[in-house]
Every structure is written in structure tokens, then in C-alpha cells.
C-alpha positions, 0 to 999 in steps of 0.5 A: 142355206146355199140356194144352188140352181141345178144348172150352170153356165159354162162359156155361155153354156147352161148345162143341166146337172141332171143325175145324182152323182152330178148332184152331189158333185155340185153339194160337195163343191159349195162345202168350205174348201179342204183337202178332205173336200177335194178327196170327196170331189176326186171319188166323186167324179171317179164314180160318174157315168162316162156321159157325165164326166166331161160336164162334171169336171168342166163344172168343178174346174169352175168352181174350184178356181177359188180353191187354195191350190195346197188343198187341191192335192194329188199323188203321183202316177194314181193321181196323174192317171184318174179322171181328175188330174186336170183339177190337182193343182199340188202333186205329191211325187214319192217313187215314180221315176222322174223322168217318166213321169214328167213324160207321160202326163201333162203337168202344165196344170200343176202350180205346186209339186213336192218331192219325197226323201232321196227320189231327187238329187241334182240332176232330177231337180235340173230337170224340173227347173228346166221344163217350160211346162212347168212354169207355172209352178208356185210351190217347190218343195225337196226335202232331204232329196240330196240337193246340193249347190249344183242343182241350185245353179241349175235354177239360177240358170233356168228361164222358167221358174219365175213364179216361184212364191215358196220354195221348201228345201229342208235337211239337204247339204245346199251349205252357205254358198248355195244360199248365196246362190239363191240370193242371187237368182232373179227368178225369186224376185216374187219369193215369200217363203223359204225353208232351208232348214238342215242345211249346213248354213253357217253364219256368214253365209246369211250375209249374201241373202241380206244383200239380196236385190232379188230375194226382198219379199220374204216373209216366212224364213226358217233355218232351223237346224244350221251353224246360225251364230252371231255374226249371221244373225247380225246380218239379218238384223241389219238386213232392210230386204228382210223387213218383211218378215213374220215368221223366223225360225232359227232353232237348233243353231248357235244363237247367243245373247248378243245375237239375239240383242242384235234381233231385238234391236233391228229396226228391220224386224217389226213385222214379227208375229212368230219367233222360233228359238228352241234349242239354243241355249242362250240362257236367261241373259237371252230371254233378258235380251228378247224382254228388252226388244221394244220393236217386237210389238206385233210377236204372237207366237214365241218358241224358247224351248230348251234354253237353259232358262230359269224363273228369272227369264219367266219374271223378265219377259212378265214384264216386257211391255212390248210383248202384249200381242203374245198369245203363245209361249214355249217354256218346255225343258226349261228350269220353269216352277210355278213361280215364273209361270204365275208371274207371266199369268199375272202380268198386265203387260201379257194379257193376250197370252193364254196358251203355254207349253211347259213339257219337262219343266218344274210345273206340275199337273197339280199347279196348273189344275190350281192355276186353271181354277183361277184361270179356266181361260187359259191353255197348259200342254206339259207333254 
């Protein structure tokens, strides 16, 4: 049970929470924090006597410190015009004209801000990058805003955006040469997160990123949906800058069997924990490759959706004895029976491994109504 007083100090202050709608602030602000949490805050101090107001956001900009700042979200102009603005620490922008926006409202506050579909382009992101109030910003994320390599040498040049930790830019036309852009901005010396999914990467271009000496702290990197062939996966995988990772996410490119032979046998990529690869097509000579990577000992979560495999990648990765941290596997739309499914349930190299997609596979409800009577710990999804 919270024992919470009805008073707090604030800068040497003890302020008396005295009416009701002060103390339900206070109940809602010791809940656990979640974005539905810090919704039920924003209606709460929305609702407060103008006497309270300066106290009860006073009181919960303390209290929220220790609130991950992606839950505490608001969006656009209805957010940048409530009592609560100052508290929002992600801004979601959608419709509003930027540079109105931008001009009307403090924003010095915000450490993540998130644009819509088409609302951006270059220009609008040359703008963001140049703006010392935002500075402090941590999180950008533009996706599908037609960013191209011109708005990338707009944050190369920019003096401000050196907080940068994660940096989204999905299903925009930034190519290969806008990756090498990126590799080279000293501005994303602290980055650890980078989504450049659909973005017309060709292999080759993976190479500048590799060769980074600014972008050395990733540990989340998706580039799903690009031209990812050998040549950039081999780039990766002798990549020393990139040993951080623990997510990898290349489905939906041009991964082959000796691409993923060069992943496997990297000295770099022991830190994996998440490893998604639907959608390529590398077959069971590419299961056989991963089956083999004895350096992925810490692999929890495996994608390897739409491969064109077949029992024999099932009876391969059986008996893997790396892979003993998995715990999650994605066989959908493969040539998966129940054969190769039992042979993965049974093996003694997977016993973490506990939760299996199999949609469009060869494995009925039957078979796993028979399978969960055996083994009622384990999760199936054949949607």
C-alpha cells in the first residue's frame, strides 16, 4: 500500500493538496506509468480549478520526471494549446502547418516529436533540425514524409541535433547515398536506434554505415523492405562499429544463403537477441546457414516467415545447439508439417523455445490441439 502524504515540497515549498481534483492527481501520478496513465493526468489537470492549476502541474512535472518520456504523448496543436503542454514530452504533429506550429508554441520542452505521412518533405525537416529550441529532442521520427538526401544534409549541417538516441525514417526515398549521409554526421555520435526501412538501400550503400566513426552505438537496426543483397549484408557482418546490435531487421530484401553465412559467422554479431528475415526467400540452405551461426548464443526472437523452407530447415535449427535462448519462432507461410514442428518441440538444444507462429503453414488446429495436450506450456498462432 502507497502511503503518500497530502503535501509535497516543491523547491523547499510544502504545498497543500487540498481539493479533490488535486487529490486524484496525486493517486494517478503513484499508478505505474503508461500512456493511458498520463491521458488520465492530462483530463485530470484539464479539469482543475484555475486556483489549482499552477500547483497541480507544478506537482506532477515533479513526479513525472521519472516517466519514460514516449508515454508522455500529446498531439499537435489540441495538445500544444491545453493546460498540460509543458508535461508532454513526445508531440505527435499530423496536419498542423509546421511552421506555424513551430512558431506558436514553446517546444523547448519536448524531447520526441513525430511527424505524419506527406506533412514533411525536406524542406520541413531542414527546418526542424535547424531549430535550437529543439535541441533537446532525443527521438525524430518521419515516416513516409518524402525525405530524400537533401533533408539529410540539412541535419549533417545542423549545430543542434546532437541528442539524437533514435531516429525513425521509414518508407521515404533517402537511397544509398543518404545512408552514407548519415554515417557521416557526428551529430549521431549518441544514436542507438535507426529505422530506414523502404528506403531504397542497396547493398553497397551498407558499406559507409559500417565505416562509420560516428554511428558506433546501435543497437536497434531495421532495414526492412530495401535491395539488402550480399554484398551489404557482408559489410555488416565485418562491421566492428555495429557489435552493438540486438535487433536486426532485414526482411523483405535479397538475402541469400552466403549472405546469411557471412551474418552467422561474424564475430561482430554476438549481441543479437531479435533477428528478423521474412520474406527473402533464401530456402533451407538459408535456415542451414543460421542452424550453424554458433555466435548467436544470445538469439531470443527469430523471423523466418516466407522463405520457402521445408521440414528440413525445421529439423536443422532442432539441432542447433546455439540457439538455446530462443524463445520465439516464425515459420508462417513456409512448407512447415507437423513433423518439423514436433522435431523443434522435442529437441533438447530449444528448451526456452515456447511460442510459434506457423499461419499458412502445413500444421493444423488439429495437430496443435494434439500437440498443446502434450505440451499445454506452449503458445501456437496459425493466423
Amino acid at each position: 500500500m502507497l502511503n503518500v502524504s497530502n503535501s509535497y515540497s516543491l523547491h523547499h515549498r510544502t504545498v497543500e493538496l487540498s481539493s479533490n481534483s488535486l487529490q486524484e492527481l496525486r493517486a494517478l501520478l503513484h499508478h505505474a506509468p503508461s500512456e493511458e496513465g498520463f491521458k488520465a493526468i492530462c483530463r485530470c489537470i484539464e479539469a482543475l480549478e484555475e486556483e489549482d492549476l499552477g500547483v497541480g502541474v507544478d506537482y506532477a512535472a515533479e513526479h513525472l520526471e521519472t516517466w519514460p518520456d514516449d508515454v508522455r504523448v500529446g498531439l499537435g496543436s489540441a495538445a500544444a494549446t491545453a493546460r498540460w503542454w509543458p508535461l508532454v514530452r513526445h508531440c505527435l504533429l499530423y496536419e498542423e502547418d509546421l511552421a506555424s506550429f513551430l512558431s506558436l508554441h514553446p517546444t523547448d520542452h519536448l524531447r520526441g516529436l513525430e511527424f505524419g505521412s506527406n506533412m514533411l518533405g525536406d524542406d520541413g525537416f531542414a527546418l526542424v533540425v535547424s531549430l535550437p529550441q529543439l535541441a533537446a529532442l532525443t527521438t525524430l521520427k518521419a515516416a513516409n514524409c518524402g525525405l530524400t538526401q537533401e533533408g539529410l544534409d540539412a541535419l549533417q549541417d545542423s549545430e543542434h541535433m546532437t541528442r539524437l538516441t533514435t531516429l525513425h525514417l521509414p518508407d521515404n526515398d533517402i537511397g544509398a547515398e543518404g545512408l552514407g549521409i548519415l554515417a557521416q554526421c557526428p551529430q549521431l555520435a549518441k544514436l542507438t536506434a535507426l529505422d530506414l526501412s523502404s528506403n531504397g538501400v542497396e547493398g553497397w550503400g551498407l558499406a559507409s554505415l559500417a565505416q562509420s566513426e560516428h554511428v558506433i552505438r546501435l543497437t536497434v537496426l531495421k532495414l526492412n523492405e530495401n535491395d539488402i543483397d550480399t554484398e551489404g549484408m557482408e559489410a555488416l557482418a565485418d562491421a566492428p562499429n555495429m557489435a552493438g546490435l540486438e535487433t536486426l531487421a532485414l526482411s523483405d530484401n535479397a538475402v541469400d544463403p552466403e549472405g546469411l553465412e557471412a551474418l552467422a559467422t561474424s564475430r561482430h554479431m554476438t549481441r543479437l537477441t531479435s533477428l528478423e528475415l521474412s520474406g527473402n526467400g533464401f530456402g533451407d540452405e538459408g535456415a542451414q546457414a543460421l542452424a550453424n551461426a554458433s555466435n548467436m548464443t544470445r538469439l531470443r526472437e527469430l523471423d523466418l516467415a516466407d522463405n520457402e523452407l521445408s521440414d528440413e530447415s525445421a529439423e536443422a535449427l532442432a539441432d542447433a545447439r546455439h540457439l538455446s535462448s530462443l524463445t520465439t519462432l516464425d515459420l508462417s507461410i513456409n512448407d512447415i508439417t507437423v513433423d518439423g514442428l514436433a522435431a523443434l518441440i522435442e529437441s533438447p538444444h530449444l528448451p526456452r523455445l515456447t511460442e510459434f507462429f506457423l499461419g499458412d503453414t502445413h500444421v493444423s488446429e488439429d495437430d496443435v490441439e494434439a500437440l498443446l495436450s502434450a505440451h499445454p506450456n506452449l503458445i501456437f498462432h496459425l493466423d
